[in-house]
Structures are given as C-alpha cells and as structure tokens.
VOMI-38738 format. One line per 5 residues: number of its first residue (from 1); their letters; for each residue x, y, z of N, C-alpha, C. Coordinates in steps of 0.02 Angstrom, whole numbers, plus 50000, padded with zeros to 5 digits. Layout:
NUM	A	X:Y:Z:X:Y:Z:X:Y:Z | ...
# end
This chain:
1	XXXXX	57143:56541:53092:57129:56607:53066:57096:56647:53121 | 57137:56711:53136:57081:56746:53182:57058:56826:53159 | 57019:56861:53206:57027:56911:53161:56993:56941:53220 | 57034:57017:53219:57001:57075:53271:56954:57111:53251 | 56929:57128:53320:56856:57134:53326:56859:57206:53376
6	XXXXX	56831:57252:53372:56820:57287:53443:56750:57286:53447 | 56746:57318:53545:56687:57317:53567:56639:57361:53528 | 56651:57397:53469:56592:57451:53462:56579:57433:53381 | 56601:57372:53368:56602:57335:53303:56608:57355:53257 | 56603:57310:53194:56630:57332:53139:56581:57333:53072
11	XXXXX	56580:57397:53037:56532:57413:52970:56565:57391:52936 | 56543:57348:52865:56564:57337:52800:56505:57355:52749 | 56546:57385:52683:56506:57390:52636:56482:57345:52595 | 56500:57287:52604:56495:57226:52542:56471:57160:52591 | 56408:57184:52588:56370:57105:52620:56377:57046:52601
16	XXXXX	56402:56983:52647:56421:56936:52604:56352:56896:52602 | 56317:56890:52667:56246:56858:52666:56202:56912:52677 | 56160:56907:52636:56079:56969:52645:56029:56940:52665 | 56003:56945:52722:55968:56919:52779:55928:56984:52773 | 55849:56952:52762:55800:56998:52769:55808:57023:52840
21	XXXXX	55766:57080:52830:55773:57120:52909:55691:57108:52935 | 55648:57060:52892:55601:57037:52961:55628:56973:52994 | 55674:56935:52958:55711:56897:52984:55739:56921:53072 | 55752:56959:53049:55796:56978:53113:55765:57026:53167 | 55743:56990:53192:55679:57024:53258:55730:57067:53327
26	XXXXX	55674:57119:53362:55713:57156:53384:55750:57123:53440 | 55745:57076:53463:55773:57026:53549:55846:57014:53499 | 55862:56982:53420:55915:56998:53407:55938:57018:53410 | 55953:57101:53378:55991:57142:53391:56023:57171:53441 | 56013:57145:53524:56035:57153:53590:56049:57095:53604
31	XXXXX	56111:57098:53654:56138:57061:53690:56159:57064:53754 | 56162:57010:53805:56181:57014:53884:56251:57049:53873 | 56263:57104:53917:56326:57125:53941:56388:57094:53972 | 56439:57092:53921:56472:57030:53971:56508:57063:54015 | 56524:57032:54057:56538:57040:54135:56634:57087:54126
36	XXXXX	56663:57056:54066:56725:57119:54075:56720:57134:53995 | 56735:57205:54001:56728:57241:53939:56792:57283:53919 | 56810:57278:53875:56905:57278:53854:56870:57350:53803 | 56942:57389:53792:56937:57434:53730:56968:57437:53708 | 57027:57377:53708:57082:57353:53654:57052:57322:53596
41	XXXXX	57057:57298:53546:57039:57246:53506:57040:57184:53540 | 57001:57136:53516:57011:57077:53554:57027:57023:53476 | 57072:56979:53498:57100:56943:53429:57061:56865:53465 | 57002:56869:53417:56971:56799:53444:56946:56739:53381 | 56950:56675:53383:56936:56631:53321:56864:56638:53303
46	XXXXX	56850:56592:53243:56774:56611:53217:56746:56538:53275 | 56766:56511:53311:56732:56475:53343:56710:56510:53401 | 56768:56535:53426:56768:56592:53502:56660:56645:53480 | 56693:56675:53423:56656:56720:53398:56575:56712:53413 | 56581:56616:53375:56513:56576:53355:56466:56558:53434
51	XXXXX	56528:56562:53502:56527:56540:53561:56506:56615:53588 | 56537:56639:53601:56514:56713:53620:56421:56735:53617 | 56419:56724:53528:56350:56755:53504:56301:56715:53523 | 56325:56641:53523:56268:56594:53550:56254:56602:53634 | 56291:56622:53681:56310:56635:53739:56269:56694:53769
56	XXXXX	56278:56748:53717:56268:56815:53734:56205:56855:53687 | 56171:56818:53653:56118:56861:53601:56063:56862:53633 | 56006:56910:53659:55972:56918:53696:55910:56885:53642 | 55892:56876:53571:55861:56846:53542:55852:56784:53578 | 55905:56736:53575:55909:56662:53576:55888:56663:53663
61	XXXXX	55929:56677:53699:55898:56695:53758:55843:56679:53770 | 55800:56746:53763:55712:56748:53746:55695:56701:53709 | 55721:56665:53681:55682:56626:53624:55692:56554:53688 | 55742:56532:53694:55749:56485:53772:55707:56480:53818 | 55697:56550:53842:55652:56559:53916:55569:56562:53874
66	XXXXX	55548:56580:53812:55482:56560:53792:55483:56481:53769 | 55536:56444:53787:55538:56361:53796:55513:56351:53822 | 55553:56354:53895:55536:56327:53945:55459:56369:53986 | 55456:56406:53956:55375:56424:53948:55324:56376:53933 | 55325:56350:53864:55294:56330:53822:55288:56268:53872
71	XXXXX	55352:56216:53900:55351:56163:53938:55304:56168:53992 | 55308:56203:54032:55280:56220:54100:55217:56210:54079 | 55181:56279:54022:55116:56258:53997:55091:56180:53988 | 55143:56149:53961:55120:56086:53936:55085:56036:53979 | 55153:56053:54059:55154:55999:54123:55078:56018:54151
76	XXXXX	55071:56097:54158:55007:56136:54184:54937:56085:54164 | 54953:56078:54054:54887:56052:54039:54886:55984:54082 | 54938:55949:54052:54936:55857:54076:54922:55843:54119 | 54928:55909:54197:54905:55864:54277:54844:55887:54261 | 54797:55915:54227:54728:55911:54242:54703:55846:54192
81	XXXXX	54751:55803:54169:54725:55724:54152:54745:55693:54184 | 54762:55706:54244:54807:55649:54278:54759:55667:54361 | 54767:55598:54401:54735:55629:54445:54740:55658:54509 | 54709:55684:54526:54731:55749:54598:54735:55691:54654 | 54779:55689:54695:54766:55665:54739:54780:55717:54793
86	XXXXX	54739:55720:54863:54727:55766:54923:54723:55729:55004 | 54788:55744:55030:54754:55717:55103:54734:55785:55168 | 54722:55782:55209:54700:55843:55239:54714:55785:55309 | 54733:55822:55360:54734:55791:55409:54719:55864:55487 | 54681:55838:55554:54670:55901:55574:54664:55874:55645
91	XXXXX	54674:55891:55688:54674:55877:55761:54622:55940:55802 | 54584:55899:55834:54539:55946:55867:54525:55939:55951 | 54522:55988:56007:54532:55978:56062:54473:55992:56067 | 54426:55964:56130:54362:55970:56112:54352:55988:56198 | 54293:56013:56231:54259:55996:56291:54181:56012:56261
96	XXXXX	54141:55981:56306:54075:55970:56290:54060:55981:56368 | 53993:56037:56368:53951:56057:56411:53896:56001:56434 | 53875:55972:56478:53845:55915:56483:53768:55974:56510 | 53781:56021:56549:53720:56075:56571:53696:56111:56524 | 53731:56127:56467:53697:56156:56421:53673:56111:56365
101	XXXXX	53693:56036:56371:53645:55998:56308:53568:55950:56372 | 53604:56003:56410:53523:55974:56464:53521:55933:56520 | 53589:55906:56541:53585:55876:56579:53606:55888:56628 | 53573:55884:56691:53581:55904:56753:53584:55855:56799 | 53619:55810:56793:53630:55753:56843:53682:55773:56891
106	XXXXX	53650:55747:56980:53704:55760:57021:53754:55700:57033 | 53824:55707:57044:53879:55674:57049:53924:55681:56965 | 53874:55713:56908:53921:55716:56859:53941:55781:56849 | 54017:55777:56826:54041:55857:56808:53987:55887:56756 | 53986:55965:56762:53954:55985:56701:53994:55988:56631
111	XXXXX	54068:55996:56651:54103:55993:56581:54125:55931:56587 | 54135:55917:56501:54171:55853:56501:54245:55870:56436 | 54279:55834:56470:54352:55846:56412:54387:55890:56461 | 54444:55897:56435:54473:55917:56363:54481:55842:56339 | 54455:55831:56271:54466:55754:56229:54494:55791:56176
116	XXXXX	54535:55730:56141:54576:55761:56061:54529:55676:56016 | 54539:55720:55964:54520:55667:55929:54544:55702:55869 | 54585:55653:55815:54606:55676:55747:54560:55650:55690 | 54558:55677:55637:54527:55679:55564:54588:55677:55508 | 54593:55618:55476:54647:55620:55429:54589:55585:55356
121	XXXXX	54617:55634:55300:54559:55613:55258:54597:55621:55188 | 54591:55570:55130:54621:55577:55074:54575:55562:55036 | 54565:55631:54983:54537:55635:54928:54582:55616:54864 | 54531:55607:54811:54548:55580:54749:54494:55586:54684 | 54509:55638:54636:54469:55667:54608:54499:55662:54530
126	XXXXX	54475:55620:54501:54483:55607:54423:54435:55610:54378 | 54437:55670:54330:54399:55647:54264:54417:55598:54196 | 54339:55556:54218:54374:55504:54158:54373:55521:54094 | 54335:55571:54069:54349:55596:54006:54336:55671:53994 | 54370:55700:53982:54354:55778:53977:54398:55783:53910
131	XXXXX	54353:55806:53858:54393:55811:53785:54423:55890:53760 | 54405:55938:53812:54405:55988:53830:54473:55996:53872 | 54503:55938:53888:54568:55962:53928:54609:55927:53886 | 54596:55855:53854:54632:55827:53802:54642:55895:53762 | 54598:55923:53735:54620:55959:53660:54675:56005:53677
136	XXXXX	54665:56048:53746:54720:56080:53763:54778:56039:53795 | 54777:55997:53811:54850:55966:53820:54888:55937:53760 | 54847:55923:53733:54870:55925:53644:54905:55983:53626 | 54878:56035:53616:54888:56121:53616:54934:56123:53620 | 54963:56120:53697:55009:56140:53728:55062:56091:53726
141	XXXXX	55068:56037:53687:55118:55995:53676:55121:56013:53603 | 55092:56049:53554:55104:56065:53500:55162:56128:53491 | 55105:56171:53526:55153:56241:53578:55227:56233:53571 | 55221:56182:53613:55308:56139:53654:55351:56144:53582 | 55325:56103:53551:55364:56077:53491:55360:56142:53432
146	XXXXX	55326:56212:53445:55342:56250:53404:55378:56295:53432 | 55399:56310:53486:55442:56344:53535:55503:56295:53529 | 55498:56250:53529:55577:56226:53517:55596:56224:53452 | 55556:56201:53406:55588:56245:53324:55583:56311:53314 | 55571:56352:53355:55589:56426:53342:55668:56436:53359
151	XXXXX	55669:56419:53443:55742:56386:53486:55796:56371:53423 | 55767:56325:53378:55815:56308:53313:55843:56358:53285 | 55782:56403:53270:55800:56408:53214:55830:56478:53240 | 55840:56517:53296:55847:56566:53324:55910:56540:53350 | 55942:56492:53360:56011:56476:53358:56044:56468:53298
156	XXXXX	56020:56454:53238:56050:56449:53182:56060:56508:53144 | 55990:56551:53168:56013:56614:53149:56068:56672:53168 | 56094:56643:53236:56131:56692:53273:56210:56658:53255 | 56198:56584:53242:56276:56571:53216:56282:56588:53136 | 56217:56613:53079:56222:56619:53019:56252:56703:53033
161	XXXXX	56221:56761:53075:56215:56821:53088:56314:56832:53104 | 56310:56800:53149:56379:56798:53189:56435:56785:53148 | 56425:56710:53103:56465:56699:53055:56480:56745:52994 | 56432:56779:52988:56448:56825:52928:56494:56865:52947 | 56456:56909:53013:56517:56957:53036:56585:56947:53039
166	XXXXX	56590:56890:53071:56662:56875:53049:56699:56868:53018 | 56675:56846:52955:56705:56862:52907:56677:56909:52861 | 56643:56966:52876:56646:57034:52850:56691:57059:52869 | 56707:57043:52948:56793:57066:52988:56847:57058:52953 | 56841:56976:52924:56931:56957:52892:56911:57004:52836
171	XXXXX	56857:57004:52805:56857:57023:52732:56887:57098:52730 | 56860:57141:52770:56886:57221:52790:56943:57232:52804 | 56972:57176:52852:57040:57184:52845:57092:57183:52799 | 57057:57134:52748:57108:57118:52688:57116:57170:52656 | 57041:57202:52649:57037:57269:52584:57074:57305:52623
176	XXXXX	57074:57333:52680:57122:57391:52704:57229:57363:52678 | 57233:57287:52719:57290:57292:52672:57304:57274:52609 | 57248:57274:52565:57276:57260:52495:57265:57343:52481 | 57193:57392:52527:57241:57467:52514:57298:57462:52500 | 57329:57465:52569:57399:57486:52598:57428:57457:52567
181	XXXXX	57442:57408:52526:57490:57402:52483:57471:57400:52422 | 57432:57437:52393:57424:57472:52329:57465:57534:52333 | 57429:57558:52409:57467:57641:52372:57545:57623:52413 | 57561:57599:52438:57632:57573:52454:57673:57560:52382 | 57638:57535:52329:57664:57490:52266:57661:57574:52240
186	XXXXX	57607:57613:52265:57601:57680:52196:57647:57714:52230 | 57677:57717:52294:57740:57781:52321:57793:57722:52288 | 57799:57683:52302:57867:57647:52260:57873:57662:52188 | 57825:57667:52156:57825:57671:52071:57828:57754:52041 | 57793:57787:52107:57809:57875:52113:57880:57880:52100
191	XXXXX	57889:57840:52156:57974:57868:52198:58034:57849:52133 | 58041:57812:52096:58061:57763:52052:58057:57815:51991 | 57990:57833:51985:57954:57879:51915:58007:57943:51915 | 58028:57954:51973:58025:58052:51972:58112:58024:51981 | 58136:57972:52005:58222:57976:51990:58253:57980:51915
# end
C-alpha cells in the first residue's frame, strides 16, 4: 500500500489519533532538511514514511544528543571515583657559579656545567571515600537512564505521529475518490434522469 505525500503536506479533518499537544513538544514539530527536495508528489510506503520521520524529526534528534549528554555526565561523575593517575617528566640544563656560592679557589673554573639532569615523577591521587561524589555518580547514572527513556519514548512518538499521518494520507485520498465517484454516479443518474 502506498500513498502520496507532498513536500508542503497534508491537512485532514478527521483525526484518527488525538495526541495531546503537550505531548508534542516544540523540537517535534521541526525537522532536518533533507538534502534533495522534489515538488512532485512523492509515492512512498508506510515503512519508507516510518524511516524518513525517525531519520529526520528534529525532536528525536535532540532527544539523542541530550543522551549522549546525559552519558558523558555520567563518565565525568565516575572518573572522580576512580583514580587519577599523573606523570610529569622535565629535563633541566643547569651551570652553577662556583664564585658566586663563594668559592675562590685557584686552578678551578668559576663556572661549572652545562650538566642535564632529568626529573620524571608519577603521581597518584585517590579518594577512598567521598559520599559526595558517590551520590552524584549515582545522579548521573540515574540521569543516563532517564534520558534514554525519554530517547524511547520520543521515538515512539514520532513513529505513533508519523503513522497517523499516513494514514490520514490514504484516508483523504479515499474520501476524495469515493467524492469523485459519487458525483460521477450523480452525472450518470442526471444524464439517464433528463433522457
């Protein structure tokens, strides 16, 4: 079954699903631009349709990228329970004045060097209990898991939203030809009447 669609869509008077309108938040009602834009009808299936809206609804979108939000937060809380590790490493060229720390001996240079000598150093810094970072890494793994049932339910809504339309589409179409062949049946029964 398919059913045409154009780009500037289609009104029906007879709602088949009534979907509150706080239901339907404003990131719904916009969608990414797709990349080619036709002003023929396009004759596409209710799967094409279901693929499109999930693809293209700037809701679900946003509702995705405050996921992987929510994740990041999560990883953010957990490395402050986990522990830091730090190395620092540093090379230093050195000369040392032998006349200015006082010594005035003859046969020795007054400078001494250029000497290198390196510093390599690894820190390691763990708290063993901070209940204060537990509670927020908790938080933020709660967060996680309510950002991804929004994700749900903001995909289910865009294939419930989507699905209707489509068949508000077939449905509009039918009424126009069961019009057209009403008053097709009333010029036949005219035409017939007046012979």
């Amino acid at each position: 079954m398919h059913a045409q669609t154009t780009t500037s869509g289609v009104a029906s008077s007879s709602p088949a699903v009534s979907i509150p309108s706080s239901v339907v938040q404003n990131g719904f009602t916009g969608s990414v631009p797709s990349p080619k834009l036709s002003t023929e009808p396009l004759s596409i299936s209710f799967l094409e349709a279901i693929d499109r809206g999930l693809k293209q609804n700037l809701g679900l979108l946003l509702s995705e990228d405050n996921t992987l939000s929510a994740r990041g937060t999560k990883w953010k809380e957990l490395s402050n329970l986990l522990p830091n590790v730090m190395a620092k490493g540093q090379e230093n060229v050195q000369q040392t004045s032998l006349a200015a720390l006082g010594f005035r001996l003859p046969g020795l240079p007054r400078v001494i060097g250029p000497f290198n000598y390196f510093d390599i150093r690894a820190f390691l810094n763990q708290s063993v209990f901070n209940w204060s970072y537990i509670k927020k890494e908790r938080a933020a793994a709660q967060s996680l898991k309510a950002a991804e049932f929004s994700y749900k339910d903001a995909r289910e809504l865009v294939v419930l939203v989507t699905g209707n339309a489509y068949l508000e589409a077939i449905a509009g179409a039918a009424r126009v030809e069961t019009a057209q062949a009403q008053v097709e049946t009333a010029q036949t029964l005219y035409s017939r009447s007046s012979d």
